[in-house]
TIMAR-21502 format. One record per residue (C-alpha): residue number from 1; x, y, z. Coordinates in steps of 0.05 Angstrom, whole numbers, plus 5000, padded with zeros to 4 digits. Layout:
BEGIN
{NUM {X Y Z}};
...
This chain:
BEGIN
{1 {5000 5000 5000}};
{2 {5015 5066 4982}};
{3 {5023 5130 5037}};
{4 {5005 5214 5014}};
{5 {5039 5267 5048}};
{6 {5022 5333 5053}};
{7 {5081 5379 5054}};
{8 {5100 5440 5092}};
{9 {5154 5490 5103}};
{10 {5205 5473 5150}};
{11 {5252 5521 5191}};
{12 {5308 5470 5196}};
{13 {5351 5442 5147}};
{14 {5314 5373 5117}};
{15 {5320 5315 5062}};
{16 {5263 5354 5010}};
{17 {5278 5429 4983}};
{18 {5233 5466 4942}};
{19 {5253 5504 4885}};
{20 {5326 5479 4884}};
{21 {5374 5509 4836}};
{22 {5378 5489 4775}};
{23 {5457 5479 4777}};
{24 {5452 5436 4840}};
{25 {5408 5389 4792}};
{26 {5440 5390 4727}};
{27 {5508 5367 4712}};
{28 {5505 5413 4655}};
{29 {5452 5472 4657}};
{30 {5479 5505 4583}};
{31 {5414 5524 4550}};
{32 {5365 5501 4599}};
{33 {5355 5565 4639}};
{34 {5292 5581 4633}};
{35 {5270 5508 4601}};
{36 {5275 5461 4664}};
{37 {5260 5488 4734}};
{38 {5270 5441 4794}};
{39 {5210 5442 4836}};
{40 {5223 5389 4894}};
{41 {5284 5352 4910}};
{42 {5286 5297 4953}};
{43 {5339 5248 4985}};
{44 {5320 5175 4973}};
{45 {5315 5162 5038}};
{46 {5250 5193 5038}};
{47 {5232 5145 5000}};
{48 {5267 5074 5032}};
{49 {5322 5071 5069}};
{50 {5360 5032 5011}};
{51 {5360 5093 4961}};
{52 {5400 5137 5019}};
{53 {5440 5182 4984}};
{54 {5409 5184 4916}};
{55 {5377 5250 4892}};
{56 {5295 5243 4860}};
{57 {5282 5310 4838}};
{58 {5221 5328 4794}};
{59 {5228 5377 4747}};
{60 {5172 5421 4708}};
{61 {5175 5420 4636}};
{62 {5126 5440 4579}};
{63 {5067 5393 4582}};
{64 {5069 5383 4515}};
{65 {5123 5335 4538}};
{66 {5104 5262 4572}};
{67 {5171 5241 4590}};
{68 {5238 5265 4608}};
{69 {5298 5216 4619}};
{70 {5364 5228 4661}};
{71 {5422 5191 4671}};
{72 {5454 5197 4745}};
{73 {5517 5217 4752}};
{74 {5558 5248 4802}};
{75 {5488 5272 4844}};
{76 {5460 5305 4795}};
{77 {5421 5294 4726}};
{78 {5446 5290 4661}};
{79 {5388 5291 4611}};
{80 {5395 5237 4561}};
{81 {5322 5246 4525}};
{82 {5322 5288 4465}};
{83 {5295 5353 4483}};
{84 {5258 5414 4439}};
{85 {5293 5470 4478}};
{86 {5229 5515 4483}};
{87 {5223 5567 4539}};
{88 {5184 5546 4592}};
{89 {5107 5553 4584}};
{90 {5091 5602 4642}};
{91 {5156 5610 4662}};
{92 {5157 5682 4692}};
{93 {5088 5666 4734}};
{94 {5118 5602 4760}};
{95 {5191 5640 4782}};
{96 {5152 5694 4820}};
{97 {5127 5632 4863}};
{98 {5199 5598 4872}};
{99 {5221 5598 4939}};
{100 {5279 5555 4968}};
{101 {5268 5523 5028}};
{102 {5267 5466 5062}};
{103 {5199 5407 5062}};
{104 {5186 5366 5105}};
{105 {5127 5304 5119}};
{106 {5060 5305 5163}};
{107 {5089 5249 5216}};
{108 {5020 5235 5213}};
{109 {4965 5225 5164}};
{110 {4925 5286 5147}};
{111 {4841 5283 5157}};
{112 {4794 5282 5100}};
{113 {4733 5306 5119}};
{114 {4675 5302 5060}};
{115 {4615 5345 5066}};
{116 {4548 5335 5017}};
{117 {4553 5396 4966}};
{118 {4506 5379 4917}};
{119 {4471 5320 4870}};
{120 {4473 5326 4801}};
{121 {4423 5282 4746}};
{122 {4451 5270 4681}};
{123 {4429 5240 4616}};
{124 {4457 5170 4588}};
{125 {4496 5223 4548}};
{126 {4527 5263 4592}};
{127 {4482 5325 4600}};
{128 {4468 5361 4657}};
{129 {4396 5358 4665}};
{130 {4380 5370 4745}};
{131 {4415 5407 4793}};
{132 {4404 5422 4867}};
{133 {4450 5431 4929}};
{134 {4439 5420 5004}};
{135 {4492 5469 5025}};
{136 {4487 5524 4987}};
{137 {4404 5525 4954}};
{138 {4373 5482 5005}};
{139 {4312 5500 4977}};
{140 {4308 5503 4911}};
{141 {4335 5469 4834}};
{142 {4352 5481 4771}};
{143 {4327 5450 4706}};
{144 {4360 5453 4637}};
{145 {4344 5448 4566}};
{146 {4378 5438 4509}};
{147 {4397 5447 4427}};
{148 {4441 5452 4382}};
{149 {4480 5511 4375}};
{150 {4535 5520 4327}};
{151 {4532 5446 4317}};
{152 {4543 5436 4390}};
{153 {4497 5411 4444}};
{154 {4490 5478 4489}};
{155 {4439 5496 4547}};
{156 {4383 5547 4516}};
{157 {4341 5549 4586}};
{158 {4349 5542 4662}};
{159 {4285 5539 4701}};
{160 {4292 5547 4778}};
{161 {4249 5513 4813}};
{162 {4221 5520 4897}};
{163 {4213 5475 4942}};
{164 {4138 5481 4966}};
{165 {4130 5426 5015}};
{166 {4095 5367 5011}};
{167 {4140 5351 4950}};
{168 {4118 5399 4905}};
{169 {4159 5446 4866}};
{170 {4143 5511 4822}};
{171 {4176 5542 4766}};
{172 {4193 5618 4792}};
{173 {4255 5642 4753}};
{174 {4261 5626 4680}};
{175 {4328 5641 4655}};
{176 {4339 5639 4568}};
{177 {4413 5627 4539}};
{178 {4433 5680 4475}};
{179 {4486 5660 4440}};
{180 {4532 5690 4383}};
{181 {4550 5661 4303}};
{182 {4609 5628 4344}};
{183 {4565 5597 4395}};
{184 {4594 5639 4457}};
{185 {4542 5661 4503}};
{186 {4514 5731 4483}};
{187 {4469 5751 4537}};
{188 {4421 5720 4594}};
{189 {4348 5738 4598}};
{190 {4306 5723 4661}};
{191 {4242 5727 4671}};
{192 {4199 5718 4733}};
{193 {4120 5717 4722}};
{194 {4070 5747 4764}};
{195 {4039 5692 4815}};
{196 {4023 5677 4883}};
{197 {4070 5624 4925}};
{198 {4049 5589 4980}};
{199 {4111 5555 5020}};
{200 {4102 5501 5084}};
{201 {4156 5480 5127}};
{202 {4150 5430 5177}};
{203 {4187 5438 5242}};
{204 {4216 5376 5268}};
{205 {4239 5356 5343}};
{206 {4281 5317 5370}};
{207 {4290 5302 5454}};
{208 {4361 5301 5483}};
{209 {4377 5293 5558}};
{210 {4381 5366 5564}};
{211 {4321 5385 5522}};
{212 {4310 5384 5455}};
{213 {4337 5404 5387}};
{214 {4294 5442 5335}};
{215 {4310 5437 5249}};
{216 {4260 5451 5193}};
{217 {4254 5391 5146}};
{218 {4279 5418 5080}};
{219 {4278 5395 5014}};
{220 {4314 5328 4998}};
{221 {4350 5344 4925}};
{222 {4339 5279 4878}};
{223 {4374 5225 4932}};
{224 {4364 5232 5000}};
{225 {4414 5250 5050}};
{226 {4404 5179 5091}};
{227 {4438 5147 5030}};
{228 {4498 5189 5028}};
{229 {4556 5165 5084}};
{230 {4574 5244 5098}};
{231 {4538 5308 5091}};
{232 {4557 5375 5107}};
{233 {4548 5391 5183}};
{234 {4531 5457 5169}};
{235 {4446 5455 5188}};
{236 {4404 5491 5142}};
{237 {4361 5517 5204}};
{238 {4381 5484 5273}};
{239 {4369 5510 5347}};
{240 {4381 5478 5410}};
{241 {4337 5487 5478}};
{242 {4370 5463 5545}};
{243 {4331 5465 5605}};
{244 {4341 5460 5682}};
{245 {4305 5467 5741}};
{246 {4312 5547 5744}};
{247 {4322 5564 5666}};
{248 {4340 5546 5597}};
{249 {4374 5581 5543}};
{250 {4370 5566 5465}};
{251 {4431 5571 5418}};
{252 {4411 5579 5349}};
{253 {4458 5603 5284}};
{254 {4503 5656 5322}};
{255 {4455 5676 5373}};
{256 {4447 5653 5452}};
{257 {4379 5669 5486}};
{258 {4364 5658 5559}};
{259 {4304 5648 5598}};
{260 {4271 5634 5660}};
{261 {4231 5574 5676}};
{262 {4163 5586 5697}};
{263 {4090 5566 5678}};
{264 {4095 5604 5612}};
{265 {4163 5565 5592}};
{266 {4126 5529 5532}};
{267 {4103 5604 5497}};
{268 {4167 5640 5514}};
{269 {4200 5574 5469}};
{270 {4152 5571 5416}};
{271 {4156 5641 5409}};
{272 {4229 5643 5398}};
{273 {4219 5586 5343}};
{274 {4170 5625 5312}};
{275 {4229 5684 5308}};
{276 {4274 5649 5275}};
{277 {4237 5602 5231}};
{278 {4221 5670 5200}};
{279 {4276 5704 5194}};
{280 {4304 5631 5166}};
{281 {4255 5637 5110}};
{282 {4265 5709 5101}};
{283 {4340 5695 5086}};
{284 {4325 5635 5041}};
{285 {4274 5665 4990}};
{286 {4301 5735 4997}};
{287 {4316 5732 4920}};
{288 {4253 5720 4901}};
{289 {4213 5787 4877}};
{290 {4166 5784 4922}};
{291 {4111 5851 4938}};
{292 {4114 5881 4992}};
{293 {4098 5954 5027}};
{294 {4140 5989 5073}};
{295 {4195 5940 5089}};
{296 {4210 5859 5055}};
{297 {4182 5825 5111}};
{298 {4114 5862 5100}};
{299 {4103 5824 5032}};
{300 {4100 5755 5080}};
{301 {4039 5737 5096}};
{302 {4058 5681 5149}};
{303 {3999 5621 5181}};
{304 {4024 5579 5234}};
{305 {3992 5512 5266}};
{306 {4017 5492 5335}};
{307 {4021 5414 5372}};
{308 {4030 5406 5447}};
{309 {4034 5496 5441}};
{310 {4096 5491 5400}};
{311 {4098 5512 5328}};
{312 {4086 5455 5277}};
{313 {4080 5479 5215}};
{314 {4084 5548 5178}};
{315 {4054 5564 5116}};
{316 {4082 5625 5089}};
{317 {4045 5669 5026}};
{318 {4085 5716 4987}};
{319 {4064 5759 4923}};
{320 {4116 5756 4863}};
{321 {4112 5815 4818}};
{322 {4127 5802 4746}};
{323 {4201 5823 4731}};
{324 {4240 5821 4668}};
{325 {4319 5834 4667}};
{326 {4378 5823 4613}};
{327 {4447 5809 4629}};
{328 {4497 5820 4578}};
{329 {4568 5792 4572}};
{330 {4644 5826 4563}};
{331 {4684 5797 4530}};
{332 {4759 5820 4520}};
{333 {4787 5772 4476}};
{334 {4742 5714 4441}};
{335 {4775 5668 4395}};
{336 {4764 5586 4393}};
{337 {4826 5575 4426}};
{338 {4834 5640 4469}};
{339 {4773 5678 4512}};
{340 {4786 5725 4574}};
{341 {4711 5747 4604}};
{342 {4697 5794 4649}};
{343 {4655 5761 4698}};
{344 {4628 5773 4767}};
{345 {4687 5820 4812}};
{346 {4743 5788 4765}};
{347 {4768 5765 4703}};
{348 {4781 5692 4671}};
{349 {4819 5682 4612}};
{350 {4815 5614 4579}};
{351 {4868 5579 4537}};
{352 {4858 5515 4499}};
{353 {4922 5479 4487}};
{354 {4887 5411 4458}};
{355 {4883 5357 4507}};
{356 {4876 5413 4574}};
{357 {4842 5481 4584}};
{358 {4880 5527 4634}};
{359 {4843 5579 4666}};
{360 {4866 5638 4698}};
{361 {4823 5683 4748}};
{362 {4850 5752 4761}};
{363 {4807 5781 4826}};
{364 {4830 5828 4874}};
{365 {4904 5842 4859}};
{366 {4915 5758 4862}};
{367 {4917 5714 4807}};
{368 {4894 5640 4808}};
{369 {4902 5589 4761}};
{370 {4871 5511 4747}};
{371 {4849 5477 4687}};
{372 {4792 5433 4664}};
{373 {4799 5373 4608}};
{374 {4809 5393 4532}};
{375 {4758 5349 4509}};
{376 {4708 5414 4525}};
{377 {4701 5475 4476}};
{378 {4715 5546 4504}};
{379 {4646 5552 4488}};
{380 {4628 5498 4529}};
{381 {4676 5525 4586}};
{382 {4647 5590 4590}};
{383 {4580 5566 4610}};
{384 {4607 5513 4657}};
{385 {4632 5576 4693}};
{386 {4570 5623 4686}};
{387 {4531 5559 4710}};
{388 {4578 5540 4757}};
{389 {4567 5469 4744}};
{390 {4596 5411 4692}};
{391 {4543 5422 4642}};
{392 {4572 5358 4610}};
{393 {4606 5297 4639}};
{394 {4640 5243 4589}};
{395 {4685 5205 4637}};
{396 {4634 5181 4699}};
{397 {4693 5132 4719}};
{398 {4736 5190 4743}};
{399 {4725 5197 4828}};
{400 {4762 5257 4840}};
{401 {4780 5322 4826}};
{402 {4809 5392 4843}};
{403 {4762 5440 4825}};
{404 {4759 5513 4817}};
{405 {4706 5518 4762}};
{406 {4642 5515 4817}};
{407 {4677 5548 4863}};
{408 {4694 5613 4825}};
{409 {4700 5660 4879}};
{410 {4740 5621 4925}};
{411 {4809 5636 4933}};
{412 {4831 5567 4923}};
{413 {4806 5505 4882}};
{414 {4771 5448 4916}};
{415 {4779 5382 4933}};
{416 {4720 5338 4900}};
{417 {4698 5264 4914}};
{418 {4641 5237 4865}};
{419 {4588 5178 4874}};
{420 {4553 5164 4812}};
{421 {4488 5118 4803}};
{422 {4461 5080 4748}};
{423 {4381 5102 4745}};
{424 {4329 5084 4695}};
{425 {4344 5149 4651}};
{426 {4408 5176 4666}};
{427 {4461 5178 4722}};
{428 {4457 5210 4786}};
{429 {4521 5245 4809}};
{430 {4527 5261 4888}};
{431 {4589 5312 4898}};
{432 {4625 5312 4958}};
{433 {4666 5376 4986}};
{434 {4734 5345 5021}};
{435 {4767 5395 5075}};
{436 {4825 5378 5101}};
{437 {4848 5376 5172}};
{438 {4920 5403 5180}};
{439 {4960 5445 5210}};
{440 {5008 5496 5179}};
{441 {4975 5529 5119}};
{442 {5025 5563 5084}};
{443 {5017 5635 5087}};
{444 {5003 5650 5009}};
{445 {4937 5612 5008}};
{446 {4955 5561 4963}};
{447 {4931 5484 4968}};
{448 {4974 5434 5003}};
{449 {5032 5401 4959}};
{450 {5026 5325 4962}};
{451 {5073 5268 4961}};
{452 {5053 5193 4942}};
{453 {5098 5138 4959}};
{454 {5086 5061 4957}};
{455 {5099 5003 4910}};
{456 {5054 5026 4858}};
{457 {5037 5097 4820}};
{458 {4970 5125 4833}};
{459 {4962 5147 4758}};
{460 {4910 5204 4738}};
{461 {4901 5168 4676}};
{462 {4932 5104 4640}};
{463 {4992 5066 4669}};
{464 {5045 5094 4639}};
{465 {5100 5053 4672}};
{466 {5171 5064 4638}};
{467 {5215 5006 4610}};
{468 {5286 5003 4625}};
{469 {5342 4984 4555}};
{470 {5320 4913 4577}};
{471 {5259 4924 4572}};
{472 {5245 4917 4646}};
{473 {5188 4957 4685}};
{474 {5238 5012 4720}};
{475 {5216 5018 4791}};
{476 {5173 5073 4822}};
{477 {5203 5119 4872}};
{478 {5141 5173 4882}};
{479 {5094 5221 4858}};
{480 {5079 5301 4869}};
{481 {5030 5339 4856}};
{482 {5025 5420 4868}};
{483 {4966 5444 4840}};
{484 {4989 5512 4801}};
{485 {5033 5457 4755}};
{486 {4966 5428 4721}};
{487 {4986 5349 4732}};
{488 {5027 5302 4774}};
{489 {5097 5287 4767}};
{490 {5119 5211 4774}};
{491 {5186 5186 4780}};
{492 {5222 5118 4761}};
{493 {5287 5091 4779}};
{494 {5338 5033 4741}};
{495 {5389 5020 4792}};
{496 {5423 4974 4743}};
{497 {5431 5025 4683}};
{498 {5428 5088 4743}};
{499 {5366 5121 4698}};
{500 {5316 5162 4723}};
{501 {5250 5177 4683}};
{502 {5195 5224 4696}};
{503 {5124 5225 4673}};
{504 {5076 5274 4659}};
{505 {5005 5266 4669}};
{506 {4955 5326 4669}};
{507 {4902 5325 4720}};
């Protein structure tokens, strides 16, 4: 079995640097400045005992290359692969990064901790047809459509849909696609009709040794929760009452409320339920364009039914006025293999390169970079992003990810885990959040750096295993990934010819 480190800046002298020289690497660095930069170097013993001594370094090259092969000599490398000696792609935003200093290993093994985000449905063919999150839209979903555009299968509508109760949904918020000759998304239309919407939510209970907790059941998004291992611990509407003999005191969201107990315990309770069940609400469907007089809340007509004089159930009337709105894009630069958009408090610029997309998001005086698979158009990309979802999905095998596409104004991409189900008509996608528990952050924001050692390489893709001039699999000494370098690095080792490969595989 393998082992994954997480890596962090040390203040004493250890057996991994980051950013070593290039001369310290090299045995001859003539016309490589600039070409190969050293991003880790690591004494074997890192590794196993048995390679003591022996320098693994991984080195960043264009990812148009796969492969780089080095010969050991002396400590250092001497590159025996033939090489195209083209600058480094990126090379000035990767060298304000470099740092030198010293790594070293988590003794022990970080926390994953994975928190529901959202479920997706999807066609037999890979379209994104349903969409609803616990987290972040506990109470609503949105619905696409589809044609062809351009010759390519694009979204034309998004319907969002609210929860009622009962398990019945409306169509409030109709959102139409525009797109351009090129198939680029022109503008967004939205239109919300004039209606009346009635809304229940039930108030459960549950009884603890202390007292009791209070939640609203909310709307269960396509799969329920009780067949998902983890879900996010973050309550869409929780409070809990503890009780003794003189008083009791209720903690809900970020507030604390005391009281004293006396024959009117029950109303003073159900009365602070009542509070913030409403104001709960109020924060949930505040988008909605609702009527109203002299301030929001007016516009809520609110009807309450009580058991055992606690509140039960809440059935809450609001007025939507008819509203019509058009949202139009900027774009920069718009070219099938280049786009930068204005979008949101930032800009994205999009580069195809074939097989990968890189994106780069400029916001507030920091730039952040991550990249999505080339099998998508920039077309396609740019809705992905306006969406914030993975409009389409070829490869359902894939588990994992590093995302920064439906997280766009995060500082940093995140961590994904996927569960996918076979159903009647499509393929139901649960996504999965992972936050890490670990100490030491470095200061810059960026995601940890990881190290993967073991007997075999956890590959992103295909095996790619090197052969040896006998033809012998070389052995595998580790993989790193850092996630501003678009892949992971692997390296292989032939003791007998003293040959050291490295392998490229985008993420």
């Amino acid at each position: 079995m393998g082992k994954e480190f997480i890596l962090s800046t040390s203040e004493k002298k250890t057996n991994i640097e980051n950013y070593p020289s290039l001369k310290n690497c090299l045995t001859d660095i003539k016309g490589f400045k600039n070409r190969l930069l050293p991003v880790i170097k690591l004494d074997g013993s890192v590794v196993a005992e048995k390679w003591k001594d022996i320098p693994f370094t991984f080195i960043l090259h264009n990812d148009d290359v796969s492969r780089i092969d080095f010969q050991l000599v002396d400590g250092k490398y001497q590159l025996i692969t033939p090489l195209t000696k083209k600058m480094l792609d990126q090379y000035q935003r990767v060298k304000r990064l470099e740092k030198r200093e010293y790594l070293q290993t988590w003794a022990e093994d970080y926390i994953e901790y994975p928190s529901y985000e959202r479920v997706d449905k999807y066609t037999n063919d890979g379209h994104l047809i349903q969409s609803g999150s616990d987290r972040y839209h506990p109470n609503d979903r949105a619905v696409y459509d589809y044609e062809m555009i351009n010759g390519t299968s694009m979204p034309v509508t998004k319907t969002v849909q609210y929860y009622l109760g009962n398990r019945k949904w409306q169509s409030l918020e109709f959102f139409r696609y525009h797109y351009d000759a090129n198939g680029f998304l022109k503008e967004i239309t939205l239109h919300i009709p004039t209606c009346e919407v009635k809304i229940n939510e039930k108030i459960l209970y549950k009884k603890n040794s202390k007292g009791f907790t209070v939640s609203k059941k909310m709307a269960k998004h396509l799969i329920p929760i009780k067949k998902i291992n983890s879900y996010s611990k973050q309550k869409s509407f929780s409070a809990v009452f503890n009780k003794n003999k003189a008083d009791w005191n209720v903690k809900v969201d970020y507030w604390s409320i005391h009281g004293i107990q006396d024959e009117n315990v029950t109303a003073d309770v159900g009365e602070v339920i009542k509070k913030f069940a409403f104001e709960h609400f109020y924060n949930s469907y505040s988008g909605i364009n609702y009527n109203f007089t002299k301030e929001r809340r007016d516009g809520i007509h609110v009807k309450i039914s009580e058991k055992e004089g606690l509140p039960d159930m809440f059935e809450f009337t609001l007025n939507c006025l008819e509203k019509n709105d058009i949202c139009s894009k900027n774009y920069i630069e718009k070219s099938d293999d280049k786009v930068i958009l204005d979008w949101g408090n930032g800009k994205f610029t999009f580069e195809h390169f074939g097989y990968i997309i890189k994106i780069t998001k400029e916001q507030y005086f920091r730039s952040k970079r991550f990249s999505i698979s080339g099998q998508y158009t920039l077309q396609q990309a740019v809705m992905m992003l306006v969406t914030q979802s993975y409009l389409w999905w070829h490869d359902f095998e894939q588990k994992r990810i590093l995302d920064g596409l439906m997280h766009p104004y995060g500082s940093d991409p995140i961590l994904l885990n996927f569960k996918n189900s076979k159903t009647k008509n499509g393929i139901h996608r649960i996504i999965e959040a992972i936050s890490i528990d670990r100490e030491g952050d470095e200061e810059d924001g960026e995601p940890f750096d990881k190290l993967w050692i073991g007997e075999q390489a956890a590959w992103e893709k295909d095996d790619e295993t090197p052969l040896d001039p006998d033809g012998q699999k070389m052995k595998f000494v580790a993989q790193f990934y850092r996630y501003h370098l678009f892949g992971t690095l692997y390296l292989f080792y032939s003791e007998k010819h003293q040959i050291i490969s490295q392998i490229f595989q985008d993420t």
